[in-house]
Structure formats: C-alpha cells, structure tokens
C-alpha positions in Angstrom: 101.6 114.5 145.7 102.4 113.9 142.2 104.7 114.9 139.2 103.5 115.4 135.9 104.9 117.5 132.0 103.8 120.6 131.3 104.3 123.2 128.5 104.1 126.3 130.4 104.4 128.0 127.1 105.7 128.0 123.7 108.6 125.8 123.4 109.4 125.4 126.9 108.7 122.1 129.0 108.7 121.3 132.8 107.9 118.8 135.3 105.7 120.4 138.1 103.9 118.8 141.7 100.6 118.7 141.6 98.1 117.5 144.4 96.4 114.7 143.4 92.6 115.2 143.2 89.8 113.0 145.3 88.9 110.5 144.1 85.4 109.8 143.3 82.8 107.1 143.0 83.2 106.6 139.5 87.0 106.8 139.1 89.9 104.9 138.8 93.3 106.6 140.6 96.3 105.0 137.9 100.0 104.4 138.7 101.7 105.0 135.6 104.6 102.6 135.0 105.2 103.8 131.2 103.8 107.0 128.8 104.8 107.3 125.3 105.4 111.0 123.5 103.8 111.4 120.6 105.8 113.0 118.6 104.0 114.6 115.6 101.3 116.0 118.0 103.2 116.9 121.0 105.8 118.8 119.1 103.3 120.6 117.1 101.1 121.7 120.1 104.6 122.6 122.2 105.9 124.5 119.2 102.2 126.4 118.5 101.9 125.3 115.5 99.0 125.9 113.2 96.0 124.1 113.6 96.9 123.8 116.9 95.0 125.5 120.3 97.9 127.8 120.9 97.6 128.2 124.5 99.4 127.5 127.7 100.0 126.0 129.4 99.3 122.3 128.2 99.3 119.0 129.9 100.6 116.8 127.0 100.4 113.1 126.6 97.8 110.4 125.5 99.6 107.0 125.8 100.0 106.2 129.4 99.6 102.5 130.8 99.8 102.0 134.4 98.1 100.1 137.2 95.0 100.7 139.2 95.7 102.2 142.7 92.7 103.1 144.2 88.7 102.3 142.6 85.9 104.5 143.4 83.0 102.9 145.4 80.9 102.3 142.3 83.2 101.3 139.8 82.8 97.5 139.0 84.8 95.5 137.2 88.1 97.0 138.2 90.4 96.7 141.1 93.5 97.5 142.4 96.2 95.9 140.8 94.4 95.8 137.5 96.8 96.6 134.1 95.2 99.5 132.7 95.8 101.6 129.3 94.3 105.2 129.1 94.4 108.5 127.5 95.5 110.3 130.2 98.7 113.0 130.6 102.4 111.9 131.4 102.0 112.4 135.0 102.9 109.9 138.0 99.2 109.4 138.9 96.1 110.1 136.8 92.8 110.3 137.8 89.6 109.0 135.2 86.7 107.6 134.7 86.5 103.8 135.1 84.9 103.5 132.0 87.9 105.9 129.9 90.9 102.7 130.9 91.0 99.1 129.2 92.3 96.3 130.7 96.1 95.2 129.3 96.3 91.4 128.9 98.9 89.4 130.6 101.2 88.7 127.6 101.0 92.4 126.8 103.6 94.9 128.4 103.1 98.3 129.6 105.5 99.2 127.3 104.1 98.4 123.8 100.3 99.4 125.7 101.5 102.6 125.5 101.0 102.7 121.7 97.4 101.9 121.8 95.9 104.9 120.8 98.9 105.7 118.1 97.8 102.2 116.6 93.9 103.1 117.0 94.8 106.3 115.1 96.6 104.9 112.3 94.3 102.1 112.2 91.0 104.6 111.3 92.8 106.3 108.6 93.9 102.3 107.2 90.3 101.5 107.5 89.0 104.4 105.7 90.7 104.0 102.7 88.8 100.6 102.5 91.9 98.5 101.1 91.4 95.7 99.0 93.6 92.6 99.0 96.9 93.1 95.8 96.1 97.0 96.3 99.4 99.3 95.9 99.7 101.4 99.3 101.8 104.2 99.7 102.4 106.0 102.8 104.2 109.2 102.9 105.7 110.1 105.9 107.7 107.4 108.1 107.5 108.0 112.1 105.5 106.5 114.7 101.9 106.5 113.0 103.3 106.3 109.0 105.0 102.8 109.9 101.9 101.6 112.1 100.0 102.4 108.9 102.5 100.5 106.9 102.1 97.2 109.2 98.2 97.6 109.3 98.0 98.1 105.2 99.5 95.2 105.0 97.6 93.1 107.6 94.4 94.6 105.4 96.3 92.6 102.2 98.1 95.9 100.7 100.5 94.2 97.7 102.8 96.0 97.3 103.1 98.7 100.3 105.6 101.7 99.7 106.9 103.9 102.7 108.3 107.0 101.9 110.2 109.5 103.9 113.6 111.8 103.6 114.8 110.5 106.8 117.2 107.5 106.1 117.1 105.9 109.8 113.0 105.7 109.3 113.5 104.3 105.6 115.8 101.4 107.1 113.3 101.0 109.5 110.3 100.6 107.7 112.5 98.0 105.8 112.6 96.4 108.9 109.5 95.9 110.0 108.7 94.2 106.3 106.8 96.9 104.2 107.9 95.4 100.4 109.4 99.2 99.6 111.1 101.8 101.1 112.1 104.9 99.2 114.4 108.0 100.8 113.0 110.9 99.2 116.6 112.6 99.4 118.5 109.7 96.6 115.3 109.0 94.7 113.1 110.7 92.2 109.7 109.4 94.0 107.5 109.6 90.9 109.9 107.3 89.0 110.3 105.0 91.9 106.4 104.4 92.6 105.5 104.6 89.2 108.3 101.5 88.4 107.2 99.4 91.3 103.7 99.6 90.0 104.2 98.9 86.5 103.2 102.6 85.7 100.0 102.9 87.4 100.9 104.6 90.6 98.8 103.7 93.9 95.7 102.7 94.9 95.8 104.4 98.1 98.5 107.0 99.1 98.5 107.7 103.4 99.9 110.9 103.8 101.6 110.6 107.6 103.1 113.5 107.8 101.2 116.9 108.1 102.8 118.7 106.2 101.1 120.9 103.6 103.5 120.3 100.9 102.4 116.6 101.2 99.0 116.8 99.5 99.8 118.0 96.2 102.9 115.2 95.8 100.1 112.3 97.1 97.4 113.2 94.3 100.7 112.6 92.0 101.5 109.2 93.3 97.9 107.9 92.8 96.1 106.4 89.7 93.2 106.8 88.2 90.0 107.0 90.9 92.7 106.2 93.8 91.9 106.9 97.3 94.0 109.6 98.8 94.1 109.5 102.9 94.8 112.4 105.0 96.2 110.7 107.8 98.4 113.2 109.4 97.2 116.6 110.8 98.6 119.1 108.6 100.2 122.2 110.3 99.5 124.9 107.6 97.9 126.1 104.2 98.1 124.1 101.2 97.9 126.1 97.7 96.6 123.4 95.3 94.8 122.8 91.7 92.2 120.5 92.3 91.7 120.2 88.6 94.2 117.3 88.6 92.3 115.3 91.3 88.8 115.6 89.4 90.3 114.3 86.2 91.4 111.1 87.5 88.5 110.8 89.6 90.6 110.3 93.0 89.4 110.9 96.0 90.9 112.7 99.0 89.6 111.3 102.7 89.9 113.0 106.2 91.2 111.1 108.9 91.3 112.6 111.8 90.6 110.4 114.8 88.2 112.3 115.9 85.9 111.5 112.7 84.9 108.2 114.5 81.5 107.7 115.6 80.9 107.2 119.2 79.2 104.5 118.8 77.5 101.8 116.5 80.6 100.7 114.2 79.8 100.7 110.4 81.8 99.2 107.9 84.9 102.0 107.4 83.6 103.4 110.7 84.1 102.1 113.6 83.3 103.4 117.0 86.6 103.7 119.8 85.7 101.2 121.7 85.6 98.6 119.5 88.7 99.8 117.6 90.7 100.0 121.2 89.3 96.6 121.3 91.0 95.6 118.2 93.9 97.6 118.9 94.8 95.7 122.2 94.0 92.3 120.0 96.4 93.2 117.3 99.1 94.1 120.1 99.2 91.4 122.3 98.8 88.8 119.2 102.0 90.3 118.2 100.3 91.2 114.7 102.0 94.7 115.1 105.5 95.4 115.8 106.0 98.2 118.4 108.9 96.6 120.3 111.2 98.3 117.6 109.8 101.4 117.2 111.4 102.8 120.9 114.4 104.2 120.2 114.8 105.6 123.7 113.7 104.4 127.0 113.9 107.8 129.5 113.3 108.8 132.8 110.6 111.0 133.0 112.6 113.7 134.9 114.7 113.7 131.5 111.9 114.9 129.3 113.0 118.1 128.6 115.9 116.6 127.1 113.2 114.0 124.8 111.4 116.5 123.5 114.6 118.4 122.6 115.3 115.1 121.0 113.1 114.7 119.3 112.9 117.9 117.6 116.6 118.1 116.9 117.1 114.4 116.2 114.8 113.3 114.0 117.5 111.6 111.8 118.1 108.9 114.4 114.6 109.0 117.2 111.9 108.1 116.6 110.2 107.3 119.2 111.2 108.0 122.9 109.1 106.1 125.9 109.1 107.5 129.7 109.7 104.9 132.5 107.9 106.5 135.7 107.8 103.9 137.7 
C-alpha cells in the first residue's frame, strides 16, 4: 500500500491509501524521498480558481524525486537504486513510464531535484523573452518561479534585473539571492523606482510571476518603447485593459505557459522538454541556481494539510515548503 495528497474537493486536503498499481514492462515503480508544493498552482487548483479544471478530486504535485524500486522487464537504462526526478503526484510510490524520470547526478540532492520542473518553467518564459546581454529585467511577482526567473535573467546577462513584489520577506530574499534591485510594492511608488534605476527608460523585458490580472496593465507601464512583456505566471481571472497603450510603444506581450514548448526539435526561443530538463538538471547541480534558500519549511508529509494552510495564510514569511516522505 501507499499514501498519497488529495483535494477531495474545494479547499479541503487529505492523505488517503491507495493500492499501488502493477507494474508493467515499460515502467519504473519510484520511492519518493522528497516532493515540493508548488504553490502558485497547487493553491489555485485546491481553491478552484479560474482558469483552473474545477473538479475533484485532484491528485496534486509535479516535483517529486525519489529512487527507483522496481524496473519493468523492458525498460533499459534504469535500475533499482537509480536517483530519479519526475512529474509525478506527492505520494509514497509512483508509478511511470521509464522514459517520463531523469536521472539526478551524484552531487545533486533530492532536495533541490525537486525544483526541476519549477526551474524548467521559469526557464521557457526567460528564454522567450530572448534577453540580450546590459538588458533591464523586471520581474513582478517574487515566490518560487519570480525569483528562479530573477537568477536565470541574470545568468542570460540581464543588467540591471529588478524584482518586485508587496511581500517584504520575498523582497529581502530576492536581495539575497543577488538580483541588483528589489522593490516592496507597499513603501515604493514602482513607476518612480524602475523608471530611476533605468535612467528613465523603463525595461526591456518585464516577467510578470504572479497571475494576477491586475498585473498586466502595471507591466505594459514598466516597459519602454518596443519592450518585451512576458506572461509568465498563469493568471486566475479577467483583465480589463486598453491595448492602445501597448501598440503605441510598439511592446510586445508573450505567453508562457509551459505547455507552449514544442515536443520536440528545439529552436532558438523554443526548446523542446527534454532538452530544457536537460539543462535544468545542468544548471542545478553546477550550482548556477540557488534553490537551497528558497525552502522555508522542510515537513512531514502527513503534515500537509497544515502546508497548504501555510502557505495560503503565510505568505508573508513561506515561501516554499518541501515534504520529506522518506
């Protein structure tokens, strides 16, 4: 038997057993030793929010790294003991194809594995808005994936980078993790404060990491003339906006859903999941990325009614909350 989280329905979570299927010739059975919640999408889809699929009940979770416990007869290239990443529920087993886990190095741990696909998301929506080196980037929006997309706008040669949110804690820690600005939406007028740190011109690219539809509008605001706006974060909701302002400065406003990806064949802005996974895994275990100090809780998994509570009515001091299974 196993345990896995489950929304049952709207804004309620439980941990259930489950009987864990057979396995067959092409699948991998995992252990999982760690999962990470994703907050912004997890919430949203507990809460039935818009834009969300509104029914129940829903097996959440998409960041689980474990090891491999049993291999299916034709599976090669995988055996048991292997450290594996997946996007598989929060459960104590999952069940795959051997093809859906990649392989987590040596020097990597489960825990910052866990925050492959969160990287692989913010990563598309960096790559889309095609930043050139001495480019201004602003991202709007400061939890898990807004301050991966600070880091990677920076590794892509972003001078200066901004992060924005009106949660002090996430401000400090942006600051942290080295973005050249931070702004707290609360104490500063953010027009001003962009618009001084880039002598006047606004951004190249403004990220918006935060789904909400207020966001938009403010993000055409902060660009100059024929920036790049990048809609990074799903939005949860109807936006009322005059798109006369974005067709006079000639800016352009980008979709980034990860799903957009091709499946295969990456192009130059495009690139297909396996080779950004790939990459993803590279950047982690190179330590390009700083994950390590974007846990702010390390939980039991039997506690995660209490995380997601946490996260909902915490938001000023957790950010991100990882679940220890093993």
């Amino acid at each position: 038997m196993g345990r896995r989280i489950l929304f049952p329905r709207a804004s309620e979570v439980d941990i259930e057993d489950f009987k864990i299927p057979r396995l067959e010739s092409r699948q991998v059975l995992v252990e999982t030793v760690n999962s990470l919640i994703s907050p912004g999408t997890e919430t949203a889809w507990l809460n039935a929010l818009p834009n969300t699929p509104m029914t129940f009940p829903q097996y959440p979770g998409y960041s689980n790294a474990g090891v491999i416990s049993a291999v299916g007869e034709e599976v090669i290239g995988i055996q048991a003991g292997d450290r594996v990443f997946s996007t598989q529920p929060h459960a104590t087993y999952v069940l795959c194809a051997g093809s859906a886990v990649s392989m987590i190095p040596s020097n990597l741990s489960f825990e910052e594995a866990t925050f492959t696909y969160l990287v692989e998301i913010a990563l598309q929506g960096v790559r889309k808005a095609r930043v050139e080196l001495g480019e201004a980037v602003v991202v709007i929006g400061l939890g898990l994936i807004g301050q991966l997309a600070l880091q990677l706008a920076k590794l892509c040669g972003a001078l200066p980078t901004i992060g924005i949110d009106l949660l002090g804690n996430r401000v400090a820690l942006a600051k942290e993790l080295g973005t050249d600005f931070a702004i707290n939406a609360q104490n500063v007028d953010v027009m001003e404060g962009v618009r001084a740190i880039t002598d006047g011109k606004g951004a190249n690219v403004v990220i918006d990491a935060t789904g909400s539809p207020q966001t938009p509008p403010m993000a055409v605001r902060l660009a100059r003339k024929y920036g790049r706006i990048i809609l990074l974060g799903s939005t949860r909701g109807e936006t009322k906006f005059n798109f006369y302002s974005a067709h006079l400065e000639g800016i352009s406003i980008i979709g980034a859903h990860v799903m957009t990806r091709p499946n295969a064949d990456s192009s130059p802005g495009l690139w297909a999941p396996a080779d950004e996974r790939a990459l993803a895994i590279k950047l982690l275990s190179q330590g390009r990325i700083n994950v390590k100090d974007l846990i702010t809780m390390r939980m039991p998994f039997t506690d995660a009614r209490k995380a997601y509570k946490m996260l909902a009515d915490m938001r000023d001091t957790v950010t991100g909350i990882l679940l220890i299974w093993k």
